[in-house]
Structure formats: C-alpha cells, structure tokens
N, CA, C and O atoms as a DFTB+ gen file, in Angstrom:
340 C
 N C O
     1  1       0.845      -1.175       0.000
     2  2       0.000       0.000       0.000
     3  2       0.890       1.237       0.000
     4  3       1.947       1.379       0.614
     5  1       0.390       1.942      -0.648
     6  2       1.713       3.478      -0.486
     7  2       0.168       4.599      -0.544
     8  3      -1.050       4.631      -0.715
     9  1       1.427       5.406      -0.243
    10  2       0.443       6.742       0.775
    11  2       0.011       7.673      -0.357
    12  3       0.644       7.842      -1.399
    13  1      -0.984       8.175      -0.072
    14  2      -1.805       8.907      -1.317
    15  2      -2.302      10.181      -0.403
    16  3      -2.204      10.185       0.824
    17  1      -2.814      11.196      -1.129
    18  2      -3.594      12.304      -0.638
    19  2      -5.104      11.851      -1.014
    20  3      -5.678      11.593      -2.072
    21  1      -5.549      11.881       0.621
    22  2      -7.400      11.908       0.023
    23  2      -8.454      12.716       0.791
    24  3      -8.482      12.890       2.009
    25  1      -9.195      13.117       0.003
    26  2     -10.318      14.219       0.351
    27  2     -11.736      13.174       0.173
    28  3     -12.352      12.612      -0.732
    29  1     -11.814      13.388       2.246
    30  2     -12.857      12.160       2.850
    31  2     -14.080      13.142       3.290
    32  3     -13.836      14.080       4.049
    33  1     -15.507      12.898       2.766
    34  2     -16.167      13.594       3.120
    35  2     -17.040      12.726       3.970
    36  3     -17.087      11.517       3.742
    37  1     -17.851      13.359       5.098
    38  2     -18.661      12.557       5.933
    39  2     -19.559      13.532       6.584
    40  3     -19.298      14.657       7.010
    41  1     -20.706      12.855       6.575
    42  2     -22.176      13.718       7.384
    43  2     -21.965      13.581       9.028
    44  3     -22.556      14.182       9.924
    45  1     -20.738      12.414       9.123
    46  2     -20.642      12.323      10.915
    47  2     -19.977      13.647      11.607
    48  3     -18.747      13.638      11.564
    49  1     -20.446      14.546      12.106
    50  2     -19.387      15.843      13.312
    51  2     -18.778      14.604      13.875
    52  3     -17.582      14.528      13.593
    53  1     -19.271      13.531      14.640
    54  2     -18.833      12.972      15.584
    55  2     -17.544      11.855      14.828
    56  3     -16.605      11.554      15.564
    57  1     -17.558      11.336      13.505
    58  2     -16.418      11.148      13.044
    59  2     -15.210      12.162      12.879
    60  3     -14.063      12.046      13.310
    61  1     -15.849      13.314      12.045
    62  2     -14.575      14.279      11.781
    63  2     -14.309      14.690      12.781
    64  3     -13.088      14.624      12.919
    65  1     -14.840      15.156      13.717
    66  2     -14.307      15.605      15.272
    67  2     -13.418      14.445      16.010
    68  3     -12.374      14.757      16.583
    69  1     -13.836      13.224      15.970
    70  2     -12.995      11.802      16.453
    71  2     -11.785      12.105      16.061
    72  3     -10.993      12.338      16.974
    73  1     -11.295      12.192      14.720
    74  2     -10.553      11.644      14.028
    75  2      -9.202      13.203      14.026
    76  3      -7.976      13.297      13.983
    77  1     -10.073      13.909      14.082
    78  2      -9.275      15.607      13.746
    79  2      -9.237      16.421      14.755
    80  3      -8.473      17.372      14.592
    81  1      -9.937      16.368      15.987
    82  2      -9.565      17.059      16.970
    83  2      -9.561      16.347      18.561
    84  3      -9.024      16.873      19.536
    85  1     -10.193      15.206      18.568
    86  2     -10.021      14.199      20.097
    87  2      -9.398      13.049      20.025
    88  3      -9.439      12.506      21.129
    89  1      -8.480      12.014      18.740
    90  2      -8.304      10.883      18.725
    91  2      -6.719      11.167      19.913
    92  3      -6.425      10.325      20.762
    93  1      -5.810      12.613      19.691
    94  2      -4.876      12.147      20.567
    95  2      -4.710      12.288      21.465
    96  3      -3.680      11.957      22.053
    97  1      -6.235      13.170      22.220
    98  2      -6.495      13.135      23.358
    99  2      -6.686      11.749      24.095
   100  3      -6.156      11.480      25.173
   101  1      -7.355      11.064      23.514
   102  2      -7.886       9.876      23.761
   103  2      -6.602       9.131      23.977
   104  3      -6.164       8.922      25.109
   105  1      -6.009       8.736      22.895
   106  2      -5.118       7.972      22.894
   107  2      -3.895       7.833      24.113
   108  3      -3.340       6.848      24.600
   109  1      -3.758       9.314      24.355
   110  2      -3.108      10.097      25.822
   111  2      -3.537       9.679      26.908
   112  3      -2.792       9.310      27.815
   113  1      -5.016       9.675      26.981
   114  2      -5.612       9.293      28.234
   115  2      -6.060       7.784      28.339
   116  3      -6.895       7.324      29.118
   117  1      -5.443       7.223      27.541
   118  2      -5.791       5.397      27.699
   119  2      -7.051       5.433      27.443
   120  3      -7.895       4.859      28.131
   121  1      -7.304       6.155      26.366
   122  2      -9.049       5.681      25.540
   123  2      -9.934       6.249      26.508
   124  3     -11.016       5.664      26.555
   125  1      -9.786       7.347      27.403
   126  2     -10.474       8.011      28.287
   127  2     -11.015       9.446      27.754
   128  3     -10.294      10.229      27.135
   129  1     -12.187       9.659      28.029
   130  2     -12.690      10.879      27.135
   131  2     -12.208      12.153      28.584
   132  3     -11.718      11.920      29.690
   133  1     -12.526      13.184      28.076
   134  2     -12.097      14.278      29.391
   135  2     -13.094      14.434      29.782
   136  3     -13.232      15.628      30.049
   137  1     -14.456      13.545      30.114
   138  2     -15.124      13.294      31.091
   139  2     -14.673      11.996      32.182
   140  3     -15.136      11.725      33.290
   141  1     -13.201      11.096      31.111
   142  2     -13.238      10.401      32.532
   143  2     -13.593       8.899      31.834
   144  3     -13.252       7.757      32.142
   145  1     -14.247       9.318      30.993
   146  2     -14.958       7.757      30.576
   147  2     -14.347       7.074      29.397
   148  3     -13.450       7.421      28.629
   149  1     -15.131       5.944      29.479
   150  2     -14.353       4.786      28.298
   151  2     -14.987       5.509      26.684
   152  3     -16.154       5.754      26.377
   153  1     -13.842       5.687      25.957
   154  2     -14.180       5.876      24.313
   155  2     -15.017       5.207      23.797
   156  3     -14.897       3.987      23.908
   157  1     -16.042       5.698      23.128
   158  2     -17.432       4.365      22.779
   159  2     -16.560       4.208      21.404
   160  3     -15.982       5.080      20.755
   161  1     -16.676       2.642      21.155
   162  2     -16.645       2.706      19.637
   163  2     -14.804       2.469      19.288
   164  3     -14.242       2.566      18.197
   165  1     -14.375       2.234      20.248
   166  2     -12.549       2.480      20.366
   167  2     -12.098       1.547      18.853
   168  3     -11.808       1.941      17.724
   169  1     -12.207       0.101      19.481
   170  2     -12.230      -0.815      18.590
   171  2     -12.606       0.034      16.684
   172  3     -12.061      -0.419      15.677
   173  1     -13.163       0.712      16.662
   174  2     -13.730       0.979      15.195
   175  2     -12.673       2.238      15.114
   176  3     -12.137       2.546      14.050
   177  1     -12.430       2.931      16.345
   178  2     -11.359       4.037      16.089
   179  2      -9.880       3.329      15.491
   180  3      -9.223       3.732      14.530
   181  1      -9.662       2.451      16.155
   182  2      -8.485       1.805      16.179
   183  2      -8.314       1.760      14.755
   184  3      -7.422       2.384      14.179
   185  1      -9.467       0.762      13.967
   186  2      -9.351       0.339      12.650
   187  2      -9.192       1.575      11.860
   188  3      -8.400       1.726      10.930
   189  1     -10.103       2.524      12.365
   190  2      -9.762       3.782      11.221
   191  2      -8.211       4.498      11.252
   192  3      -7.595       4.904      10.267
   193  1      -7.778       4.530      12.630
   194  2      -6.146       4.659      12.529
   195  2      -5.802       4.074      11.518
   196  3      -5.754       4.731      10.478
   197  1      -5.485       2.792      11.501
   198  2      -4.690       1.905      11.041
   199  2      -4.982       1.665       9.381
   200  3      -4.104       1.023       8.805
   201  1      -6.162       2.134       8.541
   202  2      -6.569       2.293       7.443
   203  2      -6.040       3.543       6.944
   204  3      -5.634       3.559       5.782
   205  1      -5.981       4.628       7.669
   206  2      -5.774       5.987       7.512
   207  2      -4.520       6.668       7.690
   208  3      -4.261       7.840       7.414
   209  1      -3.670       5.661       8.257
   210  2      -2.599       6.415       8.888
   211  2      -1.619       6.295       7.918
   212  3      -0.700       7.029       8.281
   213  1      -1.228       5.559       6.497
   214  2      -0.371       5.523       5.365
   215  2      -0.593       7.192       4.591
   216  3       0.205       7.892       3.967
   217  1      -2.000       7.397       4.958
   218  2      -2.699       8.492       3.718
   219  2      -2.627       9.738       4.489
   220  3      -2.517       9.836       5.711
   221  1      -2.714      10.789       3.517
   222  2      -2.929      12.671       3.856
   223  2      -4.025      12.345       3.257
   224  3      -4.297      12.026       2.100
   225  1      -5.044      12.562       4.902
   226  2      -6.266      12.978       4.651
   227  2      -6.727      14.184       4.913
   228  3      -6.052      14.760       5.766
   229  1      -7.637      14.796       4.495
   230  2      -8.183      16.071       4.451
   231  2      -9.840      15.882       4.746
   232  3     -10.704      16.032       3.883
   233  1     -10.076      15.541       6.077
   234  2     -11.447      15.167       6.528
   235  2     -12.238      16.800       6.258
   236  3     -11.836      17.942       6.477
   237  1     -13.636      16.209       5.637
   238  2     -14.341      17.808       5.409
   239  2     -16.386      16.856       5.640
   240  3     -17.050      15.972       5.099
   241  1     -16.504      17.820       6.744
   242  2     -17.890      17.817       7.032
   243  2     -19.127      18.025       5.853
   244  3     -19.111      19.207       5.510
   245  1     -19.974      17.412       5.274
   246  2     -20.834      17.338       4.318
   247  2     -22.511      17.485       5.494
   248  3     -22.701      16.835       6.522
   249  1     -23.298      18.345       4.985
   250  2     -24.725      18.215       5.920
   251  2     -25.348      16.709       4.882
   252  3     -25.309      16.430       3.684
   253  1     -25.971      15.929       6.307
   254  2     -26.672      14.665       5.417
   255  2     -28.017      15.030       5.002
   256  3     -28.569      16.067       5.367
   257  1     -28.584      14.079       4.159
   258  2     -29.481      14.302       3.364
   259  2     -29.999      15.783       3.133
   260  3     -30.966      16.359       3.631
   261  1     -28.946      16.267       2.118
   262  2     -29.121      17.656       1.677
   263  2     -28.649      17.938      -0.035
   264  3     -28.224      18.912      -0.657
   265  1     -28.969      16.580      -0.359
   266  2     -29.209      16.268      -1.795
   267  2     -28.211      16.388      -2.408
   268  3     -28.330      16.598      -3.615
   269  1     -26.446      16.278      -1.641
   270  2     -25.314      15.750      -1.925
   271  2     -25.023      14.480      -2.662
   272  3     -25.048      13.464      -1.967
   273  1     -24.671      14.295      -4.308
   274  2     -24.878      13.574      -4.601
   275  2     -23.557      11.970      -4.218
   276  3     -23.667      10.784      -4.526
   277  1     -22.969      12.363      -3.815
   278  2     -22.090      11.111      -3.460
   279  2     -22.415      11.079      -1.844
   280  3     -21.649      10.203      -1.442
   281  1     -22.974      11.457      -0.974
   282  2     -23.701      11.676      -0.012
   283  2     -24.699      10.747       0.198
   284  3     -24.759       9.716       0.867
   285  1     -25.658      11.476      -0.695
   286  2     -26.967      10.232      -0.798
   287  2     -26.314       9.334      -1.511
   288  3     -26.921       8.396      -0.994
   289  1     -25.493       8.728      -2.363
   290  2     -25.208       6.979      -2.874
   291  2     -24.788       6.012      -1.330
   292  3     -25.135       4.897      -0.938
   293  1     -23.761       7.230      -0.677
   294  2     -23.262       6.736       1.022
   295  2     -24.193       6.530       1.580
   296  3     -23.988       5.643       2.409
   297  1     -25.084       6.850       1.588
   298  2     -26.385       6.726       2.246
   299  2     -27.140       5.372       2.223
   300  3     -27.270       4.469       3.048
   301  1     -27.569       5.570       1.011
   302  2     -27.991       4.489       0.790
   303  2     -27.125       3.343       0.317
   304  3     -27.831       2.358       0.099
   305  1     -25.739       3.109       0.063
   306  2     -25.440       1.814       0.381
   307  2     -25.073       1.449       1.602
   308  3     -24.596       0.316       1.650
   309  1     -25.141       2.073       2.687
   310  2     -24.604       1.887       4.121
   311  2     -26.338       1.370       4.672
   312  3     -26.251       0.582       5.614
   313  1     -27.940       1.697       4.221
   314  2     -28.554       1.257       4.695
   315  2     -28.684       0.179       4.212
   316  3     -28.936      -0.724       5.009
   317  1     -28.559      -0.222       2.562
   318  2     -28.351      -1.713       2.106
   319  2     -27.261      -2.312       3.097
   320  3     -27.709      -3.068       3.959
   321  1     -25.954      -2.088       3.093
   322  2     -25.383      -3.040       4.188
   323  2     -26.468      -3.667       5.475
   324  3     -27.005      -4.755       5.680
   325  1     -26.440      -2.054       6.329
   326  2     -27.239      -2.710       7.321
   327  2     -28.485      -3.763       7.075
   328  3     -28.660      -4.671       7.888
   329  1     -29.134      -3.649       6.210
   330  2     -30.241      -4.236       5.900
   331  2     -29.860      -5.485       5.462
   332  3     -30.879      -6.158       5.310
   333  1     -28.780      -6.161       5.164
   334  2     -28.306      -7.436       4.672
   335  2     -27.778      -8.312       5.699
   336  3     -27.493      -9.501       5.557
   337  1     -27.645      -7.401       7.060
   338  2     -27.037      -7.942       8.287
   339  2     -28.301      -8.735       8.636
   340  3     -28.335      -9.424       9.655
C-alpha cells in the first residue's frame, strides 16, 4: 500500500471531530474521554487509525441528506449493508 492524498467527506461531526480534533487526546488518556470515561466505539477508532494512517487525509464535514450527490449513494449503500445484516 503506499500513501496517497485523500479528500474524505462525511455527514458524521462525531467522526470528523474523532478523528481531527479528540483521537490524541484519547489515545493520551488510555481511551479516556475528558469526562473520565471509556471511548465508545474504540475498537472501530483503532481500525480507522490503522486504514488511515499511510494516507494525507483532508477530513471535510458534508450536511446529510441535503441532496449531496455522493452523499446520498453513502447513504444508501450503508442502509443496504445494514439491511443485509
């Protein structure tokens, strides 16, 4: 795998905020949020490190269903996933 530049868009605050302004807090505090508590979701943080960390990413906030067209395709293949579970 070799390292690329990529421009990641996502309707989650609570991803781009994870990932761009609290992951090295977290990581500092042994997966402890600065309330003290356990990181929900660590395990899925972890994986996104480890997918992400070869690449220059440029995380950018998208509003959901606001008729974004690679937005809504994310959309709806993430409810087909779920729906196949």
């Amino acid at each position: 795998k070799r390292s690329c530049q990529v421009e990641l868009y996502t309707d989650s605050v609570y991803v781009k905020d994870g990932i761009t302004k609290w992951l090295k807090n977290w990581q500092q505090n042994n997966w402890k949020t600065s309330n003290k508590k356990e990181v929900k979701n660590k395990d899925l943080w972890m994986k996104l490190i480890e997918s992400s960390s070869p690449h220059e990413i440029n995380w950018r906030w998208v509003k959901g269903h606001a008729g974004i067209a690679g937005n809504e395709v994310a959309d709806q293949l993430a409810n087909k996933g779920i729906d196949s579970l």
